[in-house]
N, C-alpha and C positions, 0 to 999 in steps of 0.2 A: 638431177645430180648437182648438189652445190659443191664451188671449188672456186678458190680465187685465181687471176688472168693477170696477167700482162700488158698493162697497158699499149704496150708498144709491138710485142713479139707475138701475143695472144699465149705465148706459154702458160702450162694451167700448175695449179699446185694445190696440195691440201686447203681446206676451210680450215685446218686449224695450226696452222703454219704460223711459228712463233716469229720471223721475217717480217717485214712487214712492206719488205721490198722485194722486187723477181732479183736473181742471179746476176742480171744485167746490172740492177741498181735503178730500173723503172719502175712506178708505183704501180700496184697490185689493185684490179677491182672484184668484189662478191659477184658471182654471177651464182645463178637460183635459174628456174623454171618459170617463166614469167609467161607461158602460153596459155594460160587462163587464168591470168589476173586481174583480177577484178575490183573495183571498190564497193565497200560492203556499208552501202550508205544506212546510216540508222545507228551503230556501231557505237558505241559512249567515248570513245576516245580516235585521235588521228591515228594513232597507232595501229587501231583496233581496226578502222576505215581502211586503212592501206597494208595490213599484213602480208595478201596475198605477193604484196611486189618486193616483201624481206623472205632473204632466206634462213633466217632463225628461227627455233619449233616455237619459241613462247613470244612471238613479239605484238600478239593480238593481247596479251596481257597488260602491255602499258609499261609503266616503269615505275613509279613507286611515291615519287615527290607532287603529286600533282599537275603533272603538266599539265600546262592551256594552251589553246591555239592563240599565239601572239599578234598583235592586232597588225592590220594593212590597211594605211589611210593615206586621203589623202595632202600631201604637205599642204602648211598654210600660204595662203599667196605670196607674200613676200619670198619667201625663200622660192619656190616657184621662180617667180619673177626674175628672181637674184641669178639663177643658176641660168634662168631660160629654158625650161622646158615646162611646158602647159599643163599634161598630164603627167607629175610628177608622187609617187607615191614612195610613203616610207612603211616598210619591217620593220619592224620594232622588238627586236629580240633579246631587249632590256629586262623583259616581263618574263623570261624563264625563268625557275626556281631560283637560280644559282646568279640573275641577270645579265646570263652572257649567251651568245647561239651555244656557247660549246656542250651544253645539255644536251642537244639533238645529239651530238658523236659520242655523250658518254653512255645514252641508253642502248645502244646496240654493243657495246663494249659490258655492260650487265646482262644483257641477255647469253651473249658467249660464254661468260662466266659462270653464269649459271648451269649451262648445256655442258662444259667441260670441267664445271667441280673444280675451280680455279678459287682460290680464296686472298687470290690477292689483286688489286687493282693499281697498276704503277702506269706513270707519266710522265713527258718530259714538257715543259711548260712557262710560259713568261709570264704565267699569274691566274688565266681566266681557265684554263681547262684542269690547273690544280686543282682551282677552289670548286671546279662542278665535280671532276673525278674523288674528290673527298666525301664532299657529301651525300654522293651516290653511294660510294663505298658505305659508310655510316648509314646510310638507311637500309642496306643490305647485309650490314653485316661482315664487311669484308674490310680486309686491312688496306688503307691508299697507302701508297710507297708514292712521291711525288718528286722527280730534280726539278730543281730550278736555277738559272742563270744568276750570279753574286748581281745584278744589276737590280733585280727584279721590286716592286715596289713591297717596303714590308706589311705596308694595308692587305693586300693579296695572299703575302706569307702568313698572315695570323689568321687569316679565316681560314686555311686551310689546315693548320693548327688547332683551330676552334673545332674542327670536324673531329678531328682526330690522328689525322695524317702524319707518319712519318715524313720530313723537308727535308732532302738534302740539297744545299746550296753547292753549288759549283764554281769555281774559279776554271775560267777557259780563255783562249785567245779570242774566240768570237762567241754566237748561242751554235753559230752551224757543225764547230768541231763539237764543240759540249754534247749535242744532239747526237752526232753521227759515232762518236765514243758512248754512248750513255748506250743506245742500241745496242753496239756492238757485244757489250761486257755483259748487258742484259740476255741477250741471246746466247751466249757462252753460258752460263747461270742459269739456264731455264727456265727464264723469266720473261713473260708476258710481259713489256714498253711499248704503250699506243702512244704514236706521236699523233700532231696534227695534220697530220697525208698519209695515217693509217687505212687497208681498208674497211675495217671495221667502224672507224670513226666518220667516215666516208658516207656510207649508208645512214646514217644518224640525219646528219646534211641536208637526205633526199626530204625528210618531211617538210622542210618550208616551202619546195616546190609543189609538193603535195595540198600543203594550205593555200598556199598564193590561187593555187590552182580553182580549190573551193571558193573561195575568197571574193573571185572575180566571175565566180559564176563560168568557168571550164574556160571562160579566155584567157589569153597567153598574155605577157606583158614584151616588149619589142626587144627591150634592156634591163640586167639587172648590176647593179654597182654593187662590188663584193670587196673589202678591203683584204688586200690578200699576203700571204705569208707564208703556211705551210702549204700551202694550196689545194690541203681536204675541202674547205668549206665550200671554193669555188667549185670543185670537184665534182662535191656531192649535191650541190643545188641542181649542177648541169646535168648532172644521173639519174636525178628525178625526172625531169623533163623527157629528157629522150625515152626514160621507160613511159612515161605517160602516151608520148608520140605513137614507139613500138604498142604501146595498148590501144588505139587508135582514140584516144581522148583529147587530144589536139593536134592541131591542123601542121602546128610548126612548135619550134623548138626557140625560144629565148638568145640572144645573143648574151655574152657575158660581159662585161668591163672590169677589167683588172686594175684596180687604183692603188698606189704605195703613194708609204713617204719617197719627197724628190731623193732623200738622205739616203735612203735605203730602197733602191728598187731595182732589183736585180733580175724580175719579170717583165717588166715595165720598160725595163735599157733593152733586152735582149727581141722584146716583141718588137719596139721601134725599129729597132734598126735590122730589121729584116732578118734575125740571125734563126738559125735554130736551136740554140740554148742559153741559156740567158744568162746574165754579169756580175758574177759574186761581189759584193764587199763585203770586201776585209774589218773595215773596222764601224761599228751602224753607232751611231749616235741621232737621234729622235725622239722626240718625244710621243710617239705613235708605240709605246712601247709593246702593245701589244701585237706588233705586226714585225719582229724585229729579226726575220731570218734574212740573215747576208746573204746565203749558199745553200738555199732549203734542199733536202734530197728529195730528190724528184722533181725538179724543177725546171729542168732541161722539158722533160715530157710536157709540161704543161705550158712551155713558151712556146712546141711546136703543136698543139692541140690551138691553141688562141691563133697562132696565124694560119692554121689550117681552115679554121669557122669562124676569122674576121670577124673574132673579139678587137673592140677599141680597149685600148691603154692609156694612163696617164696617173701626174703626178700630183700633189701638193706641196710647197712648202712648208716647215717651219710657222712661220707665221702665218698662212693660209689654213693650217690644220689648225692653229687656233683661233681663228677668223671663222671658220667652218664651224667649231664647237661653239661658239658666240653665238652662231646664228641659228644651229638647232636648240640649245639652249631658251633663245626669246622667241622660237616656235614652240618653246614646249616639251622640251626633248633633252634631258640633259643625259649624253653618252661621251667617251671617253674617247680620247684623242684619235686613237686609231678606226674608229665610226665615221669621224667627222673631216677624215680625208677625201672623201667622197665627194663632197660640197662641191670644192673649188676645181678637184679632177673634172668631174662630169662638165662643170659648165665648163672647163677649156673644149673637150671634145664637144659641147655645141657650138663654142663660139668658132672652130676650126670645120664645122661643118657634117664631124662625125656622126651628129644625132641630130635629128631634123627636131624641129619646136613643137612639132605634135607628137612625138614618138612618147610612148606609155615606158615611164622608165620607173624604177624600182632602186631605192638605197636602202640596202642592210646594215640598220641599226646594229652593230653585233656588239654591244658591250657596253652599260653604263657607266655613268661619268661619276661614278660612287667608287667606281672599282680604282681610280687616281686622286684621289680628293687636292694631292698636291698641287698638281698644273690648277688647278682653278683659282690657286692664289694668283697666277698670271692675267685673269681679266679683271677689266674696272669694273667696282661693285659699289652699289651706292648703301655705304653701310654708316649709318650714325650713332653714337652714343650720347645721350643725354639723361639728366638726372632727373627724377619724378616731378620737383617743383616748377619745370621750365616746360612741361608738359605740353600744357595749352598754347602758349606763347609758340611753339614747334608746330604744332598740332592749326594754326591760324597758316602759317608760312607755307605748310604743308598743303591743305586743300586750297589756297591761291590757285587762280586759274594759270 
């Protein structure tokens, strides 16, 4: 019997519950029949591998865009070194269709759609779950309805244009009132709005735990650094896991680490300081834009979940988050501001003691640095122009030792 729960109360409610919150205002998770779940090694796709642990009829079908399994390497020494931690590996969730993790949340959001003869796909969004909720739709067939916050970058608005999508831009006090209004009016209307701590979008999440898992040959990694915001993503990696554990295919279960901007971390204030709900702001300016929930709903639940299972926390700067992007960047790695918070978080909780120098720790790439192209006028580039006849004369100067 599938039905979604309550995070906090265990109260149950339809699978097909247009909410996407319990009564209470906790986030809601998919639970399914996972007493003989299995992985079905051989399978052509992750999807296909891990169906038995979704409760959707069609999810051994895949989804439609090509997904791959996104690679898991390990960082180059420098950065390593930079950060301090030895076995240091990165997810690179650049490499989904759409270049962002938010393809994992939007394939189980087409599967539903499908199962319930839904034809529309709508979203509330700061850029990166528009543009995969568009495309998805367009390759299915279904019309995107997408909000997005007036701040939002218009690179992000035209590709989700370029799909097909209806945008509607919003003027709001903050993204958290826009959010919590966009639901609401949605639900009144009849209208299916996954946010990003929906639980449909949720279960999407669980396949990189499911990779990681293959990845490393069925061992666990100690830490995974998740840039966080709605707090599906973190959500749904942590869901993977512990079903793997419940399937007894590892020993233990991953710690998580919550990293924001310093600007905006209202997980991050609330986990520190011993509280159990965590620190809205009011007004976020950062350029992490893609992590930019003040007051995310649901978020109280997920500040007392992290101090429950001694999740570490921490912040970046402004200038540290584009320090961080510099420096995956000249690893090889170019991702977008709100990826490359993670950099300078992590290394403060080793340099404080939080993560020892051997611990196997994990940063999720979640968003290329395509998807902002503006912040990168912010680093030094060694860019020249010169005319064809001065060529050589350049071209001497140039290979100089």
């Amino acid at each position: 019997m599938r039905c979604l729960v309550s995070v906090s109360s265990g109260d149950e409610y339809p699978f097909e519950r247009l909410a996407e919150f319990a009564d209470d205002g906790d986030p809601l998770e998919v639970r399914g029949d996972l007493s003989h779940a299995k992985v079905r090694s051989g399978a052509p796709s992750i999807a296909a591998r891990f169906s038995d642990f979704f409760a959707y009829k069609n999810a051994a079908e895949g989804g439609g865009l090509g997904e791959i399994v996104t690679p898991l390497v390990q960082a180059p020494q420098p950065l390593a070194e930079f950060i301090g931690i030895e076995r240091l590996l990165l997810k690179n969730e650049t490499m989904n269709p759409t270049w962002s993790f938010k393809d994992r949340g939007t394939l189980p959001c087409i599967w539903l759609a499908a199962e319930l003869g839904e034809t529309t796909l709508a979203t509330i969004s700061t850029g990166n779950m528009g543009h995969s909720v568009a495309a998805y739709a367009a390759r299915h067939g279904l019309r995107a309805l997408v909000f997005v916050p007036d701040f939002t970058p218009p690179e992000k608005i035209l590709s989700m244009g370029a799909h097909g999508a209806v945008v509607v831009r919003v003027a709001a006090e903050n993204f958290g009132v826009m959010k919590r209004s966009v639901l609401a009016h949605g639900e009144a209307a009849g209208l299916r709005i996954v946010s990003g701590n929906g639980p449909h979008r949720v279960e999407g999440y669980k396949l990189e735990a499911f990779e990681m898992w293959e990845q490393l040959g069925g061992e666990t990694p100690d830490f995974i650094a998740v840039p966080t915001s709605a707090c599906g993503h973190i959500r749904g990696i942590h869901k993977g896991w512990r079903e793997l554990f419940a399937a007894g295919l590892v020993a233990q279960v991953p710690r998580m680490i919550v990293v924001q901007a310093a600007n905006n971390a209202p997980l991050v204030s609330g986990i520190q300081q011993g509280l159990d709900h965590m620190v809205p702001v009011e007004h976020v300016e950062t350029i992490a834009e893609a992590i930019t929930s003040g007051n995310p709903p649901g978020g109280d639940a997920l500040v007392r979940q992290a101090r429950s299972l001694g999740w570490p926390a921490a912040t970046a700067t402004e200038e540290e988050i584009i320090d961080g992007q510099r420096r995956l960047a000249h690893s090889g790695y170019l991702v977008e501001p709100a990826s490359a918070v993670s950099v300078h978080a992590v290394r403060k909780l080793r340099a404080n003691g939080s993560i020892a120098a051997d611990a196997r720790v994990v940063l999720m790439l979640t968003g290329s640095g395509l998807k902002d192209p503006a912040i990168l006028q912010r680093h030094s580039m060694k860019i020249m122009d010169v005319k064809e006849r001065d060529l050589s004369a350049v071209l001497k100067d140039l290979v100089k030792p």
